[in-house]
KOLMIVEX-744554 format. One line per field, with one value per residue (C-alpha): residue number from 1; residue in three letters; chain; z, y, x. Coordinates in pm, 1 decimal. Layout:
// KOLMIVEX-744554
seq <- (NUM_...)
type <- (ALA_...)
mol <- (A_...)
up <- (Z_...)
north <- (Y_...)
east <- (X_...)
This chain:
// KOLMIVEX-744554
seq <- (1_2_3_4_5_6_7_8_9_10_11_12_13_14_15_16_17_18_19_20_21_22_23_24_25_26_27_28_29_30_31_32_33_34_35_36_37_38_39_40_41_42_43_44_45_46_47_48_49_50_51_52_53_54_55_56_57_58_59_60_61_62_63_64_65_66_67_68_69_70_71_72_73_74_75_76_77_78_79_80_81_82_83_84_85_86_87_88_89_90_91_92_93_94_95_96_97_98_99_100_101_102_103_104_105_106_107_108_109_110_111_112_113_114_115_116_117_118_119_120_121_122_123_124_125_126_127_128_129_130_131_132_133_134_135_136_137_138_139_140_141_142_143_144_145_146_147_148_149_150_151_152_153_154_155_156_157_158_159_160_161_162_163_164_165_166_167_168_169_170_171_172_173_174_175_176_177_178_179_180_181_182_183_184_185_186_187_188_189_190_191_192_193_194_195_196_197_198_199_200_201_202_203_204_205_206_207_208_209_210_211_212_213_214_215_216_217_218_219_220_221_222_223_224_225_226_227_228_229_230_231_232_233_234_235_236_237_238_239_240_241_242_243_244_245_246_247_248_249_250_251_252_253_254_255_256_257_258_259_260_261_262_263_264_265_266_267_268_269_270_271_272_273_274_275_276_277_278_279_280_281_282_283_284_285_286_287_288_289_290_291_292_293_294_295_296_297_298_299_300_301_302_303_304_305_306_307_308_309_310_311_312_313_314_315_316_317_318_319_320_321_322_323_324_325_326_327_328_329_330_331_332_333_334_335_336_337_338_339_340_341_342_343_344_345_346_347_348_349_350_351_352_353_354_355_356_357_358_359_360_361_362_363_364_365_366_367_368_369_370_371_372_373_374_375_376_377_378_379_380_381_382_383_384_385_386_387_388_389_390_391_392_393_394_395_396_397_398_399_400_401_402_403_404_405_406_407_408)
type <- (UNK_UNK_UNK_UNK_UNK_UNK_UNK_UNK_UNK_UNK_UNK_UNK_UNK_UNK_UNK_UNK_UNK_UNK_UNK_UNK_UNK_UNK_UNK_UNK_UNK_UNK_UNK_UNK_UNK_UNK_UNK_UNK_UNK_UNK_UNK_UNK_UNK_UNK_UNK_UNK_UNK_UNK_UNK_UNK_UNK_UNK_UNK_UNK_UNK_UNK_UNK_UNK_UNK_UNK_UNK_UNK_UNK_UNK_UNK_UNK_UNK_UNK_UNK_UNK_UNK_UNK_UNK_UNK_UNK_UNK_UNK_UNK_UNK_UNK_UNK_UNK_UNK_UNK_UNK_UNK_UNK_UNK_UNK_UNK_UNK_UNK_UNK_UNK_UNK_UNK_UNK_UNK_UNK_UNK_UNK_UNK_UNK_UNK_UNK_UNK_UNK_UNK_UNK_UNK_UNK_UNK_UNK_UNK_UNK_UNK_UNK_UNK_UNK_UNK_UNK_UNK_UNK_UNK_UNK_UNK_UNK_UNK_UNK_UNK_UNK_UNK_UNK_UNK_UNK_UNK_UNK_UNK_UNK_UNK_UNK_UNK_UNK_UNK_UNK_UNK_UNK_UNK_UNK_UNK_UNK_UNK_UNK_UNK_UNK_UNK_UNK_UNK_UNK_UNK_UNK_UNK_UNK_UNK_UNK_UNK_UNK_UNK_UNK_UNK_UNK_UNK_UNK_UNK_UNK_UNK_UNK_UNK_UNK_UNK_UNK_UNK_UNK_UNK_UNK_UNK_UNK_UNK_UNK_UNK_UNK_UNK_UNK_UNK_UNK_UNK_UNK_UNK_UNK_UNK_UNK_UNK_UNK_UNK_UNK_UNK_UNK_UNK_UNK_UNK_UNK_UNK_UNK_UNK_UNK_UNK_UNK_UNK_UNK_UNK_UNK_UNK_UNK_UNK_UNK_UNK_UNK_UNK_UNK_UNK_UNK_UNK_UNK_UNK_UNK_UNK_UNK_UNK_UNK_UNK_UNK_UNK_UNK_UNK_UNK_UNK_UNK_UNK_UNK_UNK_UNK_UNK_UNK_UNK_UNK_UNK_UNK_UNK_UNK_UNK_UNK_UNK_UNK_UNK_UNK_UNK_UNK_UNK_UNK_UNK_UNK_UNK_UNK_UNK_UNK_UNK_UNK_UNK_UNK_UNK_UNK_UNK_UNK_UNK_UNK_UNK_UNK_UNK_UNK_UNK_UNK_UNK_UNK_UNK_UNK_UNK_UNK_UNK_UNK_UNK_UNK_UNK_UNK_UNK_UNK_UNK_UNK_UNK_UNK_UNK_UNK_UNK_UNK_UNK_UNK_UNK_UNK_UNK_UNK_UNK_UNK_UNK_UNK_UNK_UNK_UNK_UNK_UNK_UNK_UNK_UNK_UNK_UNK_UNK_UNK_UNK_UNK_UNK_UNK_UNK_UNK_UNK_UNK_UNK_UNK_UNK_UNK_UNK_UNK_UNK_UNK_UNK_UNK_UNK_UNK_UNK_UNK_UNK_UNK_UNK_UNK_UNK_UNK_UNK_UNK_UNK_UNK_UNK_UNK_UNK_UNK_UNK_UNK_UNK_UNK_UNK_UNK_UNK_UNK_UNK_UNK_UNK_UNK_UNK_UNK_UNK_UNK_UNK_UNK_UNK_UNK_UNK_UNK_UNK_UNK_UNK_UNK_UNK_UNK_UNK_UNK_UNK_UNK_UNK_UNK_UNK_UNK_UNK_UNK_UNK_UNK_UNK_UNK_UNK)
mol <- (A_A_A_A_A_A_A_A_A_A_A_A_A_A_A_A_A_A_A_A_A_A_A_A_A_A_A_A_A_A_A_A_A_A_A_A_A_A_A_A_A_A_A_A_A_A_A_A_A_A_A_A_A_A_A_A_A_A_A_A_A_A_A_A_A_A_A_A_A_A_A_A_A_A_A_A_A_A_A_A_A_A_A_A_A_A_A_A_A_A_A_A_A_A_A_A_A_A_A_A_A_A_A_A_A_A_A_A_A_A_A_A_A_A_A_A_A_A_A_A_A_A_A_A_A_A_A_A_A_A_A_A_A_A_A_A_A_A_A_A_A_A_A_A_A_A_A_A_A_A_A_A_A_A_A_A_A_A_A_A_A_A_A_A_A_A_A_A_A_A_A_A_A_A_A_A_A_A_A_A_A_A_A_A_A_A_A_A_A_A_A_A_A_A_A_A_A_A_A_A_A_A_A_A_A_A_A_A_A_A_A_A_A_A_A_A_A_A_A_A_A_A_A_A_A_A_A_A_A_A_A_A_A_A_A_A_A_A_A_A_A_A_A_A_A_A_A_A_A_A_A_A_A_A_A_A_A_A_A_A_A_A_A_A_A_A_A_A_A_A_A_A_A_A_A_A_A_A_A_A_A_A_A_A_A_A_A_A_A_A_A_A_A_A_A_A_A_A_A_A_A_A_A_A_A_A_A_A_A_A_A_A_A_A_A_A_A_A_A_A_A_A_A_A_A_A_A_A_A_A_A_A_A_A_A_A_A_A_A_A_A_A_A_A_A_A_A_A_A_A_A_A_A_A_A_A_A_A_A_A_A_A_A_A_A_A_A_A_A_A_A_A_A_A_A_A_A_A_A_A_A_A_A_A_A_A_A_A_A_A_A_A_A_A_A_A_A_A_A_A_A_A_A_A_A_A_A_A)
up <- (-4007.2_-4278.5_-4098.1_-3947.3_-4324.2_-4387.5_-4071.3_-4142.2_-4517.2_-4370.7_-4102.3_-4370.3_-4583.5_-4283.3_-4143.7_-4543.0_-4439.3_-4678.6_-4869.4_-4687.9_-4373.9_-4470.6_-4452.7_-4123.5_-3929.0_-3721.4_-3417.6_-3472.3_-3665.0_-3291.7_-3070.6_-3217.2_-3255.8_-2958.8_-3120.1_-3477.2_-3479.1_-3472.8_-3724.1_-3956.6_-4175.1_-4174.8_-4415.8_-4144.1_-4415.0_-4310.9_-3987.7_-3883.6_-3971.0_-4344.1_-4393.5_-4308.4_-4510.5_-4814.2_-4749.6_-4729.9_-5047.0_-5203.4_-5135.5_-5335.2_-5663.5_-5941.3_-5897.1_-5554.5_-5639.6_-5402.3_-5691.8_-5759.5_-5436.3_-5339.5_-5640.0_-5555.4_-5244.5_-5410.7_-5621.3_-5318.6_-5144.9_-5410.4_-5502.8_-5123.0_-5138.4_-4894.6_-4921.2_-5121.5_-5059.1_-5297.1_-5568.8_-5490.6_-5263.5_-5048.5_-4691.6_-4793.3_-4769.4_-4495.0_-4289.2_-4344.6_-4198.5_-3866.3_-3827.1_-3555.6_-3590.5_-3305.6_-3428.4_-3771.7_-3585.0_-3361.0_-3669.4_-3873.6_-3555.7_-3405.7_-3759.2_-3780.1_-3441.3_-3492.6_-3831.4_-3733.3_-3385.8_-3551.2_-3777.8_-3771.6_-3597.5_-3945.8_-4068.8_-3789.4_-3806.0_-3514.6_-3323.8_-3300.2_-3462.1_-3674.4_-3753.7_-4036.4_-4070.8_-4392.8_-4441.9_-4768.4_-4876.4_-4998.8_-5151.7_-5101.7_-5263.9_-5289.8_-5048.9_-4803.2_-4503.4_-4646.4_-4710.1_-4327.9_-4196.5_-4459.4_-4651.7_-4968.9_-5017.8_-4929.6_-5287.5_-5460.6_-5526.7_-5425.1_-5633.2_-5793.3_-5587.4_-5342.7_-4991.2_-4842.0_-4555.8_-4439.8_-4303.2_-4148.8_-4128.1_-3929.4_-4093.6_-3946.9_-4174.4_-4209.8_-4287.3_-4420.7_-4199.5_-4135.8_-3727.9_-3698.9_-3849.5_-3767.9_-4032.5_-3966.0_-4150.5_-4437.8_-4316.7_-3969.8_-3597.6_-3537.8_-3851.9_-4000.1_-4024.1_-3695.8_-3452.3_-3632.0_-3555.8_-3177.7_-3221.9_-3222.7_-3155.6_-2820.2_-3004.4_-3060.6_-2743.5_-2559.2_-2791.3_-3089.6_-3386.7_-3566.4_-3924.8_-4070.4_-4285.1_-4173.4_-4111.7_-3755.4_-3649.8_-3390.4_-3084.3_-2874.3_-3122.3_-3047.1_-2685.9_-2643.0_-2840.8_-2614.9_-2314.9_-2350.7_-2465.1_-2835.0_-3089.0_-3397.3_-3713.3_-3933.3_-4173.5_-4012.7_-4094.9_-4321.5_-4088.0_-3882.0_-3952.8_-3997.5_-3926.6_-3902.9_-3771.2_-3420.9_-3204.1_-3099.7_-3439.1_-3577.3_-3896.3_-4187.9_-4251.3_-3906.2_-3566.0_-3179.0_-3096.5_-2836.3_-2923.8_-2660.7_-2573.2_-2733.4_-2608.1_-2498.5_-2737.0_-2749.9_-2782.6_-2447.7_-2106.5_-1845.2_-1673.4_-1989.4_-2067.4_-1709.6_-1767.4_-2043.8_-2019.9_-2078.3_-2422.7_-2647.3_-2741.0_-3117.3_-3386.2_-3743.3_-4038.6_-4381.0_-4647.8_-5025.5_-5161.8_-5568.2_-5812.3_-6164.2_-6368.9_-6141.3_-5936.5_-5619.9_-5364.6_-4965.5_-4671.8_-4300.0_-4062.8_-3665.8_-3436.6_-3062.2_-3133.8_-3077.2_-3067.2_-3408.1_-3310.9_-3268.7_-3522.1_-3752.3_-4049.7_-4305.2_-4151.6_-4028.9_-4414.2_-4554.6_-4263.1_-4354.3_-4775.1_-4662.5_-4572.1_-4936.6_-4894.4_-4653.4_-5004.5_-5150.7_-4931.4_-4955.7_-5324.9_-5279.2_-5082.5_-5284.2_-5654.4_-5655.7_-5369.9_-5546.8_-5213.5_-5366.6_-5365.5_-5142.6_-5213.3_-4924.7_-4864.4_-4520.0_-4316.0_-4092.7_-4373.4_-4514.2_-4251.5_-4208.3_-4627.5_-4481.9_-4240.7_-4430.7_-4734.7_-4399.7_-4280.4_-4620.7_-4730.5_-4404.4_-4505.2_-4851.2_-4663.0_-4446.4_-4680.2_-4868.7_-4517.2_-4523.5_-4916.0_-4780.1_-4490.4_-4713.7_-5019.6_-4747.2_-4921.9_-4793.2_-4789.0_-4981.8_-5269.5_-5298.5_-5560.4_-5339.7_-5716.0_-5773.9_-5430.0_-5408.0_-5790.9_-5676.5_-5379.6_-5588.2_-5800.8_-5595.8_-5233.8_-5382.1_-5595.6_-5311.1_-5051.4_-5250.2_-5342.3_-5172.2_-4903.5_-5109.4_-5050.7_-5248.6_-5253.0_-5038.2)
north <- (7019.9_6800.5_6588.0_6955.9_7027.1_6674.5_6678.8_7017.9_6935.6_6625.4_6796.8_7080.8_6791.1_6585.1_6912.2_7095.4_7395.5_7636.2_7521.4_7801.5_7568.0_7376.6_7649.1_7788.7_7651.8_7751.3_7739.1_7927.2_8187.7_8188.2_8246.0_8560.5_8672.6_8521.3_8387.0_8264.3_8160.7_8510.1_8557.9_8894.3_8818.9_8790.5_8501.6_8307.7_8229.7_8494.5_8378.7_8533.8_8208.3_8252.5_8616.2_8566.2_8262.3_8477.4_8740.2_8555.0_8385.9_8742.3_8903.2_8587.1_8664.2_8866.7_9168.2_9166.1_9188.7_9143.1_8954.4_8711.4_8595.4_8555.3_8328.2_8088.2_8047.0_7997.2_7723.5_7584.5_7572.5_7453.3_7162.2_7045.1_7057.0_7367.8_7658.8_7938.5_8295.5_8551.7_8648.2_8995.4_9068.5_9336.6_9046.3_8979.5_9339.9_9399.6_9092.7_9226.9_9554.5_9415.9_9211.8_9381.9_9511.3_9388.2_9005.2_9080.5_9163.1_8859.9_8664.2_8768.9_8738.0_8476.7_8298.5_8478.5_8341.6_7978.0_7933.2_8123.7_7906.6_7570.9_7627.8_7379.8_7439.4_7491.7_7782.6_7972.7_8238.8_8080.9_7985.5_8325.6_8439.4_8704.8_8952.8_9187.1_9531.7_9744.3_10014.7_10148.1_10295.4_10252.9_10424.3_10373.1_10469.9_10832.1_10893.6_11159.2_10974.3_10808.5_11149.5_11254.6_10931.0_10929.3_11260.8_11248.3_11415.7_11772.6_11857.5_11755.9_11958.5_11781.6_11544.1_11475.6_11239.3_10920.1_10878.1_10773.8_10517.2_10458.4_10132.1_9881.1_9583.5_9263.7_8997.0_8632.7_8572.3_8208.3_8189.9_8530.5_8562.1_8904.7_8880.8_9215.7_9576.1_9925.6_10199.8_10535.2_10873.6_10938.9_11320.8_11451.9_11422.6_11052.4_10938.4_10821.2_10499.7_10463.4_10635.6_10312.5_10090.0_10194.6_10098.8_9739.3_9680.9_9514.1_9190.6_9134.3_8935.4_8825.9_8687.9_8774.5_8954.6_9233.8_9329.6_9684.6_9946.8_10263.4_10397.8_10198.4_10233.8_10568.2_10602.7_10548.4_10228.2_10056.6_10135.4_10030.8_9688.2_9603.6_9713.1_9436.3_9174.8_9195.0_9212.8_9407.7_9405.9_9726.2_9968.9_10242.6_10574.2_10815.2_11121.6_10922.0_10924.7_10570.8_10593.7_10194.1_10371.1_10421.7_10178.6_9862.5_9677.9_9338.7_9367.6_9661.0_9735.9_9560.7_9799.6_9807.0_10157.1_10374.3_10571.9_10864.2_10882.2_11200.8_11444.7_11389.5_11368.0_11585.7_11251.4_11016.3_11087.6_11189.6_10847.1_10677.3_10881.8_10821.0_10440.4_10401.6_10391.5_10661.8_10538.8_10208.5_9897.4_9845.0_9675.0_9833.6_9672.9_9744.1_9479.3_9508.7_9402.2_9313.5_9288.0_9133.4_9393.9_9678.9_9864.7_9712.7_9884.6_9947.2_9976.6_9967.3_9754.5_9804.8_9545.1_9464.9_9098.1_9173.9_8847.7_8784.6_8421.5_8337.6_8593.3_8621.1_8911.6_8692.9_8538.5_8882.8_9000.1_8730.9_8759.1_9154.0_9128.1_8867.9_9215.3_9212.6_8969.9_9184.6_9411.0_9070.7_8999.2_9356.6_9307.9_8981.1_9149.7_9471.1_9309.4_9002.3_9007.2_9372.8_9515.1_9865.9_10018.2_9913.7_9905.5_9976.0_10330.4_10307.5_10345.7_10038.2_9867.2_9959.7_9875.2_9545.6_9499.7_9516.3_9286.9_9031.5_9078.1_8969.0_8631.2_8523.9_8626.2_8402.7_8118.8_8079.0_8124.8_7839.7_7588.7_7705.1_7608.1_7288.1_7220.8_7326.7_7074.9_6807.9_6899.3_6992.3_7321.0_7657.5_7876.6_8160.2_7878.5_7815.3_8068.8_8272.0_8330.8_7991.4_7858.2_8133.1_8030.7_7657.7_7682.0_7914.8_7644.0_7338.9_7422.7_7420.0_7109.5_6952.1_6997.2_6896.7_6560.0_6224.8_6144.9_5994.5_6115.9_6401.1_6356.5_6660.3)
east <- (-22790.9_-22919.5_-23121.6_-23273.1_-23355.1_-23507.3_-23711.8_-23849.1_-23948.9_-24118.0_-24259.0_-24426.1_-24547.3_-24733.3_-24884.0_-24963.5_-24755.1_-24624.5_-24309.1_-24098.4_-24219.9_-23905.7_-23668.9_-23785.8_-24056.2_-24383.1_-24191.9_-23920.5_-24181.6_-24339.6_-24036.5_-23974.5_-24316.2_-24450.4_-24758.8_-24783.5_-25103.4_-25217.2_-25519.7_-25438.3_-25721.9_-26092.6_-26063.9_-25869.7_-25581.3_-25341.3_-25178.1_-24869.4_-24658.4_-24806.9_-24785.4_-24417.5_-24380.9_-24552.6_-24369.9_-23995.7_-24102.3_-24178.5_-23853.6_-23696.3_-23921.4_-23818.4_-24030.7_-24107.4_-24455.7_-24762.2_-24962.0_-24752.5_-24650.4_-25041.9_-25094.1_-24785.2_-24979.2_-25300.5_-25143.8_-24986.7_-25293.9_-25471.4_-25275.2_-25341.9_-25694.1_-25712.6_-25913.3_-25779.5_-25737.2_-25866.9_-25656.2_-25651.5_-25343.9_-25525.7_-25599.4_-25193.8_-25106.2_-25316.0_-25182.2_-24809.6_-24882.1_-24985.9_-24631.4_-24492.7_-24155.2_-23965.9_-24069.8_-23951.0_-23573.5_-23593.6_-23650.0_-23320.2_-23101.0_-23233.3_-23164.0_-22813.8_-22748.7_-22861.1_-22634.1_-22331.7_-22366.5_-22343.3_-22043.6_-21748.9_-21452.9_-21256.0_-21432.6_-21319.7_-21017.1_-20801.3_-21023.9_-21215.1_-21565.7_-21516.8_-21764.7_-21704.2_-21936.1_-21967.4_-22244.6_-22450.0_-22747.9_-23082.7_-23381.2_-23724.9_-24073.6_-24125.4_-24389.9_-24480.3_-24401.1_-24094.7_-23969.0_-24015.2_-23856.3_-23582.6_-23570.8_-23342.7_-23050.2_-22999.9_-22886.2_-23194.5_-23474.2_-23831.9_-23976.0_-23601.2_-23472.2_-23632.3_-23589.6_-23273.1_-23191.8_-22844.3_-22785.7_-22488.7_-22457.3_-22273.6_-22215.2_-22072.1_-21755.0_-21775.8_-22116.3_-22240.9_-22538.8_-22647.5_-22603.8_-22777.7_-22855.4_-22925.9_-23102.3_-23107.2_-23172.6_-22879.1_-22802.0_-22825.8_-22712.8_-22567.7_-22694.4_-22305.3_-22169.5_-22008.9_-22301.1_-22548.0_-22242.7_-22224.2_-22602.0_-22579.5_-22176.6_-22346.6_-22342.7_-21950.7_-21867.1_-21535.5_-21278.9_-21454.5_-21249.2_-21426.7_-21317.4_-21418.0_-21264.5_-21142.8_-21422.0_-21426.9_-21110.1_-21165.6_-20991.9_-21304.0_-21438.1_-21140.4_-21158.2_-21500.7_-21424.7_-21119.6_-21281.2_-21525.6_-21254.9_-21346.6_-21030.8_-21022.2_-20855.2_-20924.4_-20806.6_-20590.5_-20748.7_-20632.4_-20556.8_-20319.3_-19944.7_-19748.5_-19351.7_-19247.5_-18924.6_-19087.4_-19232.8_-19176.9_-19054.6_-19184.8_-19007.2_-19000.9_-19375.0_-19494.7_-19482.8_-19642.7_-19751.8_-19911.7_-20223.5_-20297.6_-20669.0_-20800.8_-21059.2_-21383.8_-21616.4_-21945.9_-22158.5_-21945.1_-22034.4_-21775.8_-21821.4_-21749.5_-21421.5_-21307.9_-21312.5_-21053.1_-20704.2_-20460.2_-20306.0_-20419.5_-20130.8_-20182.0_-19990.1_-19966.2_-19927.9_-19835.3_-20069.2_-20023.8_-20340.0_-20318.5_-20584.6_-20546.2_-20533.2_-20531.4_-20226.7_-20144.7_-20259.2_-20109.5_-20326.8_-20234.5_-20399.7_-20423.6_-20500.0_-20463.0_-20332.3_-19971.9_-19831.0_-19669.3_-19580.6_-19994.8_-20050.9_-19816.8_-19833.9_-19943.0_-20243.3_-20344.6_-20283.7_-20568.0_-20815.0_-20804.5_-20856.2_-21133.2_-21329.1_-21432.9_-21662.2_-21886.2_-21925.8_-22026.6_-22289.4_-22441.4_-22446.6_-22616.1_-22884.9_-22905.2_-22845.2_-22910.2_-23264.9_-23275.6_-23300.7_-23137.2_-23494.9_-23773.1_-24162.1_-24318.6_-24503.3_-24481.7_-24208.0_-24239.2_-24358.3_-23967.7_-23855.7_-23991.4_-23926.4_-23539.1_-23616.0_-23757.9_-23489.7_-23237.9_-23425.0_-23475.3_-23083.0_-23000.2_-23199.5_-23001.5_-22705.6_-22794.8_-22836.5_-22526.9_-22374.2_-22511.0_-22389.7_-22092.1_-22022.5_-22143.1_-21917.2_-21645.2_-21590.3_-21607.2_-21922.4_-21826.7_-21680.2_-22064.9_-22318.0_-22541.2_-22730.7_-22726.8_-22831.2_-23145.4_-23268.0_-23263.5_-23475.4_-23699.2_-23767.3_-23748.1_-23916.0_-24267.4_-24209.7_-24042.7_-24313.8_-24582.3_-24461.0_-24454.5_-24240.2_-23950.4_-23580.2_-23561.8_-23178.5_-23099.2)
């Protein structure tokens, strides 16, 4: 992975790329856009490889703002002796409308994919993946055609509140990637957490482990999971009963049930129903979670790995408070990349601002990977803040000087 880094700072040096060159390179750009050397521009500056290098470096600026990411590539360009764009940031603005959406989401999993794919054996949890999902919101500029796409909330009057988006999110455990997304309208039909989750659940694949709060743990989310071989460790919701009395026993807080399959639901075809079985296996578990300083809390976990040899109560109990960390991540990429409210008046513009937010959130967490394997730490033991505010300051430098180590 290092050498990868090297090679691609070299490689953005010999050819006068953009310093983002180094993080992700033209030919990854064009596998998810197809072509990236796509003009968007009449002054033939704006290809599609620099309006997404621009526009990656953008999301990592305090401010977010158009101007000032168009005259860090005027200095870049001008310390290489290139022709420089105007200083205007209407051709930039212009450029970013035409990136097509469906390249944008290539480009944040098909950089999810390649990190969370080249993790050391160590980081995983037993030999599994694990995934963890979480969900939240976001506002947006207040503009007519935000408002259609994602109208506020239903309790404020018009022109007292922004538009809404509700969004969730996977994210690779060992890593942090974002692995993948779906957004949707905050109120209406199939617009909660779990309808965006059955989105995009396609991605957790045989022998993976997903992690999630309550809020995934449905008859039918659980069936659909273990269906396809996935396992899951989540939060046992609220409206059903615990009695460690009944079941098969592990021990005092630790039990094997049998769920009964519920219902159809309005939103599952007949087919669908048909397939599962009768009743789902799970094992509940009782997990005292304390905080310094606050009361110590119980929750009960269910999961389908019911061998308490392989996976015993403890190790079931840490891989489930690790589920915090998916509410770090989102308040690395809503706090700290002030993703909280977007820019854009458009809604594929928004869209896209996500987007971009994502690939450039998974390009800091790659190189906190790499830091990691060299310092043989753990990821998360590594400042997101810290890691983002380097590369801010030391990309440009870097690919503009000789070809000397730089140390990295």
């Amino acid at each position: 992975m290092f050498d990868s880094f090297r090679s691609r700072l070299a490689a953005a040096r010999r050819d006068d790329q953009l310093f983002f060159a180094a993080l992700i390179d033209q030919q990854t750009i064009r596998s998810s856009f197809g072509d990236a050397s796509t003009i968007l521009d009449s002054a033939r500056i704006y290809d599609t490889a620099v309006t997404v290098w621009v526009f990656l470096s953008q999301t990592l600026t305090s401010g977010h703002n158009c101007v000032q990411a168009v005259a860090k590539l005027i200095a870049f360009r001008a310390a290489k002796g290139l022709p420089i764009p105007a200083a205007l940031s209407g051709a930039y603005c212009m450029a970013r409308d035409k990136l097509n959406e469906a390249g944008m989401h290539r480009l944040v999993t098909d950089s999810g994919a390649a990190i969370e794919d080249s993790v050391p054996d160590q980081w995983l949890w037993r030999g599994h993946r694990v995934i963890v999902g979480d969900g939240c919101t976001l506002t947006m500029a207040d503009t007519p055609e935000n408002q259609e796409a994602y109208p506020q909330m239903a309790g404020q009057k018009p022109g007292c509140g922004f538009p809404i988006m509700r969004m969730v999110v996977f994210f690779g455990l060992a890593t942090g990637v974002v692995l993948e997304a779906a957004m949707g309208r905050y109120k209406g039909k199939l617009t909660a957490e779990v309808s965006l989750f059955r989105e995009i659940d396609k991605i957790l694949e045989e022998d993976d482990v997903y992690l999630a709060d309550r809020a995934y743990s449905g008859w039918f989310d659980i069936a659909r999971q273990l269906a396809r071989g996935v396992h899951v460790v989540l939060r046992k919701h609220q409206s059903r009963r615990t009695d460690f009395r009944t079941g098969v026993r592990y021990s005092k807080d630790e039990h094997a049930v049998f769920w009964d399959k519920p219902p159809r639901p309005a939103w599952m075809t007949a087919e669908e129903y048909a397939g599962y079985d009768v009743f789902l296996t799970l094992r509940e578990i009782r997990v005292r979670i304390a905080t310094p300083g606050f009361r110590t809390r119980e929750v009960i976990i269910v999961t389908n790995l019911l061998d308490d040899i392989e996976y015993n109560k403890e190790d079931l109990a840490a891989l489930y408070r690790r589920r915090w960390q998916a509410e770090l991540n989102l308040r690395s990429l809503k706090t700290v990349m002030q993703m909280d409210h977007l820019r854009c008046k458009q809604p594929h513009r928004v869209r896209n601002e996500i987007r971009a937010h994502f690939t450039a959130y998974n390009l800091v967490r790659q190189m906190m990977c790499e830091a990691a394997i060299r310092g043989d730490v753990q990821p998360w033991q590594i400042s997101f803040k810290g890691t983002m505010q380097t590369l801010n300051e030391l990309l440009p430098v870097l690919c503009m000087t000789g070809d000397a180590d730089p140390g990295l």
